[in-house]
mmJSON file of the N, C-alpha and C atoms, coordinates in Angstrom:
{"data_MODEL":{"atom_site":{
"group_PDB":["ATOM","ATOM","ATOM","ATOM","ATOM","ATOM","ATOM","ATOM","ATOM","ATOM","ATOM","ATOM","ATOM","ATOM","ATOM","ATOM","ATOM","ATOM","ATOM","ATOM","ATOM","ATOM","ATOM","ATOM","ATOM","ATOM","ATOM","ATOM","ATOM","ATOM","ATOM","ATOM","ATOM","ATOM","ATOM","ATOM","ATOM","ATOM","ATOM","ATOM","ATOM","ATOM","ATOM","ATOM","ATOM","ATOM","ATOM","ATOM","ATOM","ATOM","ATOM","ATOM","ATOM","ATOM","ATOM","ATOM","ATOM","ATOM","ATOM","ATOM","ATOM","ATOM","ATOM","ATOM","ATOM","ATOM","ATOM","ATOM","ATOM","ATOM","ATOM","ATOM","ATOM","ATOM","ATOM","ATOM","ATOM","ATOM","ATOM","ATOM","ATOM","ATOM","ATOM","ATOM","ATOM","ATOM","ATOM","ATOM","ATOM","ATOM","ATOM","ATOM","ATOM","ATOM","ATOM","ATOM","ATOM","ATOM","ATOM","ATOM","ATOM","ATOM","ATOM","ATOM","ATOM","ATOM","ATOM","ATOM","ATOM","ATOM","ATOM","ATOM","ATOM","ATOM","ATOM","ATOM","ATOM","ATOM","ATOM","ATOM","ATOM","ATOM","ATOM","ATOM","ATOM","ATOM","ATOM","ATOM","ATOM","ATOM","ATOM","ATOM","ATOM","ATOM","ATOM","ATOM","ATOM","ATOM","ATOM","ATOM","ATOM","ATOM","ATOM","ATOM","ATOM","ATOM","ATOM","ATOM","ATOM","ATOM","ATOM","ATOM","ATOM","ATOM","ATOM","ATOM","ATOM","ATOM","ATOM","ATOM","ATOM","ATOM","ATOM","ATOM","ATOM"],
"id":[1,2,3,4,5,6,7,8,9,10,11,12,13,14,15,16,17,18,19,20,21,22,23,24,25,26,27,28,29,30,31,32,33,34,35,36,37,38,39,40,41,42,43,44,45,46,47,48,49,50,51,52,53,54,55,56,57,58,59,60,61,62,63,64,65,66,67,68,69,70,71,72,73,74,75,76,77,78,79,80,81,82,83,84,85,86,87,88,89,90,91,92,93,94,95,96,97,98,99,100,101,102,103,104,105,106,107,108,109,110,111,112,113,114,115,116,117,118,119,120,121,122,123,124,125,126,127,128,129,130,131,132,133,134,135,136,137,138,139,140,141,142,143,144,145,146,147,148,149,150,151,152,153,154,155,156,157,158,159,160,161,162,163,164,165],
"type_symbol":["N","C","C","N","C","C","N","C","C","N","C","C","N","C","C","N","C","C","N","C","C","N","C","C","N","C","C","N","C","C","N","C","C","N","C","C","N","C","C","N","C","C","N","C","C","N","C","C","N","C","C","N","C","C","N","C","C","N","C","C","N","C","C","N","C","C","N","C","C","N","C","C","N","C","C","N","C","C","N","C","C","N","C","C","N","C","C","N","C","C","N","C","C","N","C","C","N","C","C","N","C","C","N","C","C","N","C","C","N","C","C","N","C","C","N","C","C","N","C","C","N","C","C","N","C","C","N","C","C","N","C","C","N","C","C","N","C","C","N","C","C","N","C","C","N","C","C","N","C","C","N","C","C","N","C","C","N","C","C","N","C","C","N","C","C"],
"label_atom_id":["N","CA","C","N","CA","C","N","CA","C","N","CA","C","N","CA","C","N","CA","C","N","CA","C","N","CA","C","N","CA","C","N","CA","C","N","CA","C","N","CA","C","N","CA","C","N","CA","C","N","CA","C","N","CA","C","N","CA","C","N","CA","C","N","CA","C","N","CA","C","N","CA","C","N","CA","C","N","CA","C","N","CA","C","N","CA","C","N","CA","C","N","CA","C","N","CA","C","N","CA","C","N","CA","C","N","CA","C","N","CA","C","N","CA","C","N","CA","C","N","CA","C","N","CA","C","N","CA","C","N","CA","C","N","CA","C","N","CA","C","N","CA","C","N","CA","C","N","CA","C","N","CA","C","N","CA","C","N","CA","C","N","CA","C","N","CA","C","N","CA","C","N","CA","C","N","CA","C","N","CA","C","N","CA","C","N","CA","C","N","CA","C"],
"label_alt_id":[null,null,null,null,null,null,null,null,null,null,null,null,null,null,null,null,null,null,null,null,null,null,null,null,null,null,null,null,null,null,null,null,null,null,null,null,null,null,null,null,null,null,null,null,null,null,null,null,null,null,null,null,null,null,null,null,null,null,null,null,null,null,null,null,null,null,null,null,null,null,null,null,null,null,null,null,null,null,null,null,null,null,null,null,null,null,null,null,null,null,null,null,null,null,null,null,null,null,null,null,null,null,null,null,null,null,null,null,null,null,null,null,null,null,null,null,null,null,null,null,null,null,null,null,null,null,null,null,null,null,null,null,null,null,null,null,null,null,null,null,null,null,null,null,null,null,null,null,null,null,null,null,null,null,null,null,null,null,null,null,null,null,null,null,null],
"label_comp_id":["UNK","UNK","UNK","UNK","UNK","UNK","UNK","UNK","UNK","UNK","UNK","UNK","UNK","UNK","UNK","UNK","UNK","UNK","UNK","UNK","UNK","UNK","UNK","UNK","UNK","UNK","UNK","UNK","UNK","UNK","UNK","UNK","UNK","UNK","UNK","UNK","UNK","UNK","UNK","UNK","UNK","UNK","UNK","UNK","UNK","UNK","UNK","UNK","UNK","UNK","UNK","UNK","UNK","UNK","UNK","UNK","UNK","UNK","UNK","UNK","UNK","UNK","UNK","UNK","UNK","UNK","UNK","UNK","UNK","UNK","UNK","UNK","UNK","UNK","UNK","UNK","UNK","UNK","UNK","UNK","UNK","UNK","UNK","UNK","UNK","UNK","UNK","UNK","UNK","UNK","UNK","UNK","UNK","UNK","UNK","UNK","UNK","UNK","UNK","UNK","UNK","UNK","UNK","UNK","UNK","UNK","UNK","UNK","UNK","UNK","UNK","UNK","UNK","UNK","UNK","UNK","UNK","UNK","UNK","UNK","UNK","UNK","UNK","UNK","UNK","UNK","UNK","UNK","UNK","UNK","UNK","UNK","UNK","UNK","UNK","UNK","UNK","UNK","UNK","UNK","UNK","UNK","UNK","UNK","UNK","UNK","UNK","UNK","UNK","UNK","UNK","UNK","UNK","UNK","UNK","UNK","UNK","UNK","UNK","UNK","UNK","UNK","UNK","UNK","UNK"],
"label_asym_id":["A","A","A","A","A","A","A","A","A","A","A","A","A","A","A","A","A","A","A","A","A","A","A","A","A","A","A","A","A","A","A","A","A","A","A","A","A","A","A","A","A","A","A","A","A","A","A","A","A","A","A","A","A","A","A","A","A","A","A","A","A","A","A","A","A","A","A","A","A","A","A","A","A","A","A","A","A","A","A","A","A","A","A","A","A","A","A","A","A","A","A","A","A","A","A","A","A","A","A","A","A","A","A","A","A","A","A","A","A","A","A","A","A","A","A","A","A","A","A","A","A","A","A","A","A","A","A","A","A","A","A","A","A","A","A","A","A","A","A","A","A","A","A","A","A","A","A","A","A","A","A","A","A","A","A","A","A","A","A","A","A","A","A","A","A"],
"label_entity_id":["1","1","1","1","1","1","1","1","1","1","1","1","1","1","1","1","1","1","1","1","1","1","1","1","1","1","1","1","1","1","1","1","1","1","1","1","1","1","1","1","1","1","1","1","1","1","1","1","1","1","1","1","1","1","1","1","1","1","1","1","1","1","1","1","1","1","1","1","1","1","1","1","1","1","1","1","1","1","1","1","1","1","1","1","1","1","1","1","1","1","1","1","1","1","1","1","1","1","1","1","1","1","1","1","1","1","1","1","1","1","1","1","1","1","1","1","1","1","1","1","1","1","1","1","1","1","1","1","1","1","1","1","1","1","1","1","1","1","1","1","1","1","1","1","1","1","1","1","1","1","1","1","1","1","1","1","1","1","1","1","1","1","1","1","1"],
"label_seq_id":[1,1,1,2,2,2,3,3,3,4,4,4,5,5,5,6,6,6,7,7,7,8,8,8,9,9,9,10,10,10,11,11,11,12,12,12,13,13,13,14,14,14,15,15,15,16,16,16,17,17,17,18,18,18,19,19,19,20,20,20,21,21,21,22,22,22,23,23,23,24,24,24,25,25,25,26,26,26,27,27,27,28,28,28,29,29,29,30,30,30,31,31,31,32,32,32,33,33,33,34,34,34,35,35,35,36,36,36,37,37,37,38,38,38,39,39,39,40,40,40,41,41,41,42,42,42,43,43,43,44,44,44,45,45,45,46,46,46,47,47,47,48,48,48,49,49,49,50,50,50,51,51,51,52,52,52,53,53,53,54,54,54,55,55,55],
"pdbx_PDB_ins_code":[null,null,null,null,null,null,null,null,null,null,null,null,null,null,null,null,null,null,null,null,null,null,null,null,null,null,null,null,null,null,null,null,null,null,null,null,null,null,null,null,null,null,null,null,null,null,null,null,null,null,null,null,null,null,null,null,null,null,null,null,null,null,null,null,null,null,null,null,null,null,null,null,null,null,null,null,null,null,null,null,null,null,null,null,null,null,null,null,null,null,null,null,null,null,null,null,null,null,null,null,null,null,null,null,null,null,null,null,null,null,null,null,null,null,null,null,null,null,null,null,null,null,null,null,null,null,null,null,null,null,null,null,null,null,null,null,null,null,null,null,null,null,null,null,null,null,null,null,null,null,null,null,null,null,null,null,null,null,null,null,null,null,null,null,null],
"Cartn_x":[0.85,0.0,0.894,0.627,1.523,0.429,1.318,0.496,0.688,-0.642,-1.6,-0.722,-0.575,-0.232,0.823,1.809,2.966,2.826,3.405,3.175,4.581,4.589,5.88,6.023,6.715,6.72,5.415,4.397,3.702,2.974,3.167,2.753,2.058,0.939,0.76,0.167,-0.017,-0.703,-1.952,-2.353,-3.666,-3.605,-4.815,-5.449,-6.515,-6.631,-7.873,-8.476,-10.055,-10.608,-11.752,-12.107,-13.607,-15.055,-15.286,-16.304,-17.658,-17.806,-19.069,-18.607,-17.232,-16.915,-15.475,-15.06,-14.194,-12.103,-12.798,-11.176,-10.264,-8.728,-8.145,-8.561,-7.974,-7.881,-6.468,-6.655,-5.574,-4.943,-4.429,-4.427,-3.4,-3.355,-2.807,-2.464,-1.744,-1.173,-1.067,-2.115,-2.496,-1.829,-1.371,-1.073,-2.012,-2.512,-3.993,-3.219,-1.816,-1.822,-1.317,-0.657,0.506,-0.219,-0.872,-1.46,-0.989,-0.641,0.027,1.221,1.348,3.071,3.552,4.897,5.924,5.969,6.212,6.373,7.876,8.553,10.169,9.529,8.304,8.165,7.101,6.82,6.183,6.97,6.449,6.984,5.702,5.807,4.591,5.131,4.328,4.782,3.479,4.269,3.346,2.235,0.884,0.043,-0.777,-1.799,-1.789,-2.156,-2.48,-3.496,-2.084,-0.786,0.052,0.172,0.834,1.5,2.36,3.548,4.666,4.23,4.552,4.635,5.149,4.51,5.85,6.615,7.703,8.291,8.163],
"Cartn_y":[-1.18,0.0,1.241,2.388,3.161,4.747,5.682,6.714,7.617,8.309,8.839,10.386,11.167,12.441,12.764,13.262,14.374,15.26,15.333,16.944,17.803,19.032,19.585,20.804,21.859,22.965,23.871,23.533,24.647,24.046,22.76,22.357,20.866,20.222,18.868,18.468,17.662,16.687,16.225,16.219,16.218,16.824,17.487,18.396,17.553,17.877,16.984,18.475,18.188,19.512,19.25,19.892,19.533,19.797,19.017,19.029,19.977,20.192,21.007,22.433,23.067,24.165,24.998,23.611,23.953,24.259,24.499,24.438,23.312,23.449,22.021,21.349,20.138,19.042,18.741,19.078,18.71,17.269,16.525,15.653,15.698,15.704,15.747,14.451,13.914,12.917,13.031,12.745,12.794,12.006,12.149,11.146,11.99,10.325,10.717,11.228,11.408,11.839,13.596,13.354,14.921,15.591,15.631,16.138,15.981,16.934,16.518,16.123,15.845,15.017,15.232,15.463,15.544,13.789,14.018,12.323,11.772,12.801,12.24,11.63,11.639,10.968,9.815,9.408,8.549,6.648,5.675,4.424,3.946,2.922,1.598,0.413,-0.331,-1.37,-2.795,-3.88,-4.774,-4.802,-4.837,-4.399,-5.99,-5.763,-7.326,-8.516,-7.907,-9.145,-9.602,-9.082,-9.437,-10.705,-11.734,-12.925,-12.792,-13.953,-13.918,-15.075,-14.389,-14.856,-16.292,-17.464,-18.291,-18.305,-18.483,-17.983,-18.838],
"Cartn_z":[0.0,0.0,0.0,-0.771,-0.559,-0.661,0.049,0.015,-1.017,-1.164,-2.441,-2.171,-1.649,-0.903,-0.429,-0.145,0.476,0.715,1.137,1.781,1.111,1.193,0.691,1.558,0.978,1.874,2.246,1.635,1.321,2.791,3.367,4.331,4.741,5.659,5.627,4.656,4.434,2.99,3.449,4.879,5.457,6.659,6.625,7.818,8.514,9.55,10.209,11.112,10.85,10.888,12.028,12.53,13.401,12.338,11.626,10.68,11.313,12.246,12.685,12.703,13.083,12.718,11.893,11.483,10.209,11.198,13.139,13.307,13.181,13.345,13.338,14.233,14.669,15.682,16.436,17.214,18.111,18.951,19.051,20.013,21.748,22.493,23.57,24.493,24.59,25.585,26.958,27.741,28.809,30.122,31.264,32.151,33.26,33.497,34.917,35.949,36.296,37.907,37.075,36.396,35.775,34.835,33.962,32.598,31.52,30.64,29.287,29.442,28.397,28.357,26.949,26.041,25.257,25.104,23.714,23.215,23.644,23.869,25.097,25.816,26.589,28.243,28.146,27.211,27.253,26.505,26.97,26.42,25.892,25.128,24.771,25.742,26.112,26.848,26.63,26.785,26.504,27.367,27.13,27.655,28.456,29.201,29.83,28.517,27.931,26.63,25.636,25.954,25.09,25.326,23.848,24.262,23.336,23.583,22.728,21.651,20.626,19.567,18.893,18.39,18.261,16.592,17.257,15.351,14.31],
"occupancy":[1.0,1.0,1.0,1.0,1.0,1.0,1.0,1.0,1.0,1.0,1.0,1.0,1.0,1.0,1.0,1.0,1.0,1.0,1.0,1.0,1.0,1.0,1.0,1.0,1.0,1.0,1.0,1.0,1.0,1.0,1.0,1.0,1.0,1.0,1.0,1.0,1.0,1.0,1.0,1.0,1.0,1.0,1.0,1.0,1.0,1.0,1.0,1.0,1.0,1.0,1.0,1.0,1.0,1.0,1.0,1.0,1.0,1.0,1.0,1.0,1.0,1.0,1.0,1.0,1.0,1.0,1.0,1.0,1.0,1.0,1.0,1.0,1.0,1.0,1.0,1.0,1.0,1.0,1.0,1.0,1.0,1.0,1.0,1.0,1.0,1.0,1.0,1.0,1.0,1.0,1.0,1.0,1.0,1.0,1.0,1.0,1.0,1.0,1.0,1.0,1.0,1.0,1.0,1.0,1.0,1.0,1.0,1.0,1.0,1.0,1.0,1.0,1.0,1.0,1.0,1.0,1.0,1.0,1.0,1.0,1.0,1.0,1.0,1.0,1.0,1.0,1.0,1.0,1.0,1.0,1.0,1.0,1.0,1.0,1.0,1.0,1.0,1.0,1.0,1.0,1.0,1.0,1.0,1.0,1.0,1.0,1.0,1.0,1.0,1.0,1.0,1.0,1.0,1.0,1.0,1.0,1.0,1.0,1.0,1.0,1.0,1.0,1.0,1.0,1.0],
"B_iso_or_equiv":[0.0,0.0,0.0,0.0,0.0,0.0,0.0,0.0,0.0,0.0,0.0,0.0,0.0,0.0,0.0,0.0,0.0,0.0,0.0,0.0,0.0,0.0,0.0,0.0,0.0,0.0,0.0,0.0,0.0,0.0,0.0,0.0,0.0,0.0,0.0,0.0,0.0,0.0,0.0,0.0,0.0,0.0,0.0,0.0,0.0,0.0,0.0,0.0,0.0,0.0,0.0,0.0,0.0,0.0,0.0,0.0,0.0,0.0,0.0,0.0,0.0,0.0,0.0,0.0,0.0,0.0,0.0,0.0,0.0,0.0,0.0,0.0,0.0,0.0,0.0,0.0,0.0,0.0,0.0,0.0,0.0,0.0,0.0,0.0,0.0,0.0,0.0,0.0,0.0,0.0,0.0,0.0,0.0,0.0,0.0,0.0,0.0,0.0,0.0,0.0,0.0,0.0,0.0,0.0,0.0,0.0,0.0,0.0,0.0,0.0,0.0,0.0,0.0,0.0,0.0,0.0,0.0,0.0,0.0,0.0,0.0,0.0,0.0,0.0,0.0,0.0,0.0,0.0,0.0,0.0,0.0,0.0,0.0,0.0,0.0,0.0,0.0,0.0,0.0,0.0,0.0,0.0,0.0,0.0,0.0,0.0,0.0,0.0,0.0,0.0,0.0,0.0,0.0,0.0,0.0,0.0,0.0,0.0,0.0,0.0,0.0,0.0,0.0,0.0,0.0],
"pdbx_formal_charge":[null,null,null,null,null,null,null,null,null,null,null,null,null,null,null,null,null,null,null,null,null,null,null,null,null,null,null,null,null,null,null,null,null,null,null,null,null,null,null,null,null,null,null,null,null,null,null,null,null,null,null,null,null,null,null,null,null,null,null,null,null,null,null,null,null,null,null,null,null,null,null,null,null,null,null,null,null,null,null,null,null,null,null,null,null,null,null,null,null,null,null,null,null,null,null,null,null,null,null,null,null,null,null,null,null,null,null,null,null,null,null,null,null,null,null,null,null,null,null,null,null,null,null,null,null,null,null,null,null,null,null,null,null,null,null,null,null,null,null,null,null,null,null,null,null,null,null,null,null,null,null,null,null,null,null,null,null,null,null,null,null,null,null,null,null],
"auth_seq_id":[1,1,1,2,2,2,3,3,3,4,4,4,5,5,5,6,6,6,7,7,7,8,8,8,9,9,9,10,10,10,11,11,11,12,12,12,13,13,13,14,14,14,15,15,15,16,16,16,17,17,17,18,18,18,19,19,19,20,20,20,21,21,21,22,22,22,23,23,23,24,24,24,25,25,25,26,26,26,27,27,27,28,28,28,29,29,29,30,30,30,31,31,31,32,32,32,33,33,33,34,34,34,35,35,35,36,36,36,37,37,37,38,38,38,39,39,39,40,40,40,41,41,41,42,42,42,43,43,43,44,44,44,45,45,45,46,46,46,47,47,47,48,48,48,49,49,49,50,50,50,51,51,51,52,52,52,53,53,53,54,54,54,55,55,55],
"auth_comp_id":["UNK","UNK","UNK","UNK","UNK","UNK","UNK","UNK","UNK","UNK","UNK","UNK","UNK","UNK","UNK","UNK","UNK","UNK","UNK","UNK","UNK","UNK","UNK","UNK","UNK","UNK","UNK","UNK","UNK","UNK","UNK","UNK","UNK","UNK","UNK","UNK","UNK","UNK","UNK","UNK","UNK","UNK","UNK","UNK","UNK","UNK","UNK","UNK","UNK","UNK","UNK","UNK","UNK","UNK","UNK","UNK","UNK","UNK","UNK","UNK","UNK","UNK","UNK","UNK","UNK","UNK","UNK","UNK","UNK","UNK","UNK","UNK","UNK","UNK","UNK","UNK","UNK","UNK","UNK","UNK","UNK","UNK","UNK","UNK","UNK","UNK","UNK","UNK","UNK","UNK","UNK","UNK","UNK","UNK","UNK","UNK","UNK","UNK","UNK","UNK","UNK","UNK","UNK","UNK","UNK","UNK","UNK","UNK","UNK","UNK","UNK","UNK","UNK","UNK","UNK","UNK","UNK","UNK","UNK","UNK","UNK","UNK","UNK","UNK","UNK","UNK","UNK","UNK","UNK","UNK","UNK","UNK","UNK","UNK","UNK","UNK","UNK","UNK","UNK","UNK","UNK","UNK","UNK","UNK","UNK","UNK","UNK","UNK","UNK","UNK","UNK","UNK","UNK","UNK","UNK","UNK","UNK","UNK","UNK","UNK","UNK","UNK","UNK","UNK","UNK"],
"auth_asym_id":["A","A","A","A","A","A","A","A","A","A","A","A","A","A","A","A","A","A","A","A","A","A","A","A","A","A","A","A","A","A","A","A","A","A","A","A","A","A","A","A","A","A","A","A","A","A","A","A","A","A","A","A","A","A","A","A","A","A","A","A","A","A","A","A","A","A","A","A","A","A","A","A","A","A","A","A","A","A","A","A","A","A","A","A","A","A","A","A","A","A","A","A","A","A","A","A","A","A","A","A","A","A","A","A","A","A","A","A","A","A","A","A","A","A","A","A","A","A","A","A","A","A","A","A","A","A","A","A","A","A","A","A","A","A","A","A","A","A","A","A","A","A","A","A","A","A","A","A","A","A","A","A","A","A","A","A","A","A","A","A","A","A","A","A","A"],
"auth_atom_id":["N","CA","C","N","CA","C","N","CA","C","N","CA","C","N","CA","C","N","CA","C","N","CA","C","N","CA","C","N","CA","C","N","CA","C","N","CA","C","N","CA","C","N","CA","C","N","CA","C","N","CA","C","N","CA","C","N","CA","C","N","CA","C","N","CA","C","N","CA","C","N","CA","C","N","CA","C","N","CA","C","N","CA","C","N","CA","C","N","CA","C","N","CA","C","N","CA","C","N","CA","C","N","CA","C","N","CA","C","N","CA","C","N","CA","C","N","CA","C","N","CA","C","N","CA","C","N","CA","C","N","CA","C","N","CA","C","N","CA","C","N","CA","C","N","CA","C","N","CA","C","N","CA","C","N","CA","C","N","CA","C","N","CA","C","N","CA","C","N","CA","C","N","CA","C","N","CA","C","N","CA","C","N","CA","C","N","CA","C","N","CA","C"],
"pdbx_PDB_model_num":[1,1,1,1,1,1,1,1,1,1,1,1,1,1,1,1,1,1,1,1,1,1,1,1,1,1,1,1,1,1,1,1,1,1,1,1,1,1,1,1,1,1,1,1,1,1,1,1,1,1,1,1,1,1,1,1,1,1,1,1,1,1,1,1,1,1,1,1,1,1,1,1,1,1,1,1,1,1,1,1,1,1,1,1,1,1,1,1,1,1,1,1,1,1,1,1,1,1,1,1,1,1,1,1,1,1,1,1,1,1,1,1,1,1,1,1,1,1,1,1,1,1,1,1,1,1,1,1,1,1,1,1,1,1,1,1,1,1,1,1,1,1,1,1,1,1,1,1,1,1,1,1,1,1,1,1,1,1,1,1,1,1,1,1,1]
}}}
């Protein structure tokens, strides 16, 4: 699969908009005790439903 779009200087190759009043969309990374967070401070970690794989 490969993508349809680039982006170049003029800016992103997709916008994501709030369809009811046309502003952008934002997303924010939340921690329940601190608030937002920088993608430096966060990990992925195997979550309980993980299993290992067999090769």
């Amino acid at each position: 699969m490969e993508d349809r779009w680039v982006a170049d200087l003029a800016g992103p190759a997709v916008q994501i908009m709030h369809a009811g009043c046309g502003a952008p969309v934002t997303v924010a990374i939340r921690c329940e005790q601190h608030g937002q967070l920088g993608m430096g401070e966060i990990q992925a970690l195997p979550g309980p439903g993980a299993k290992k794989r067999n090769a």
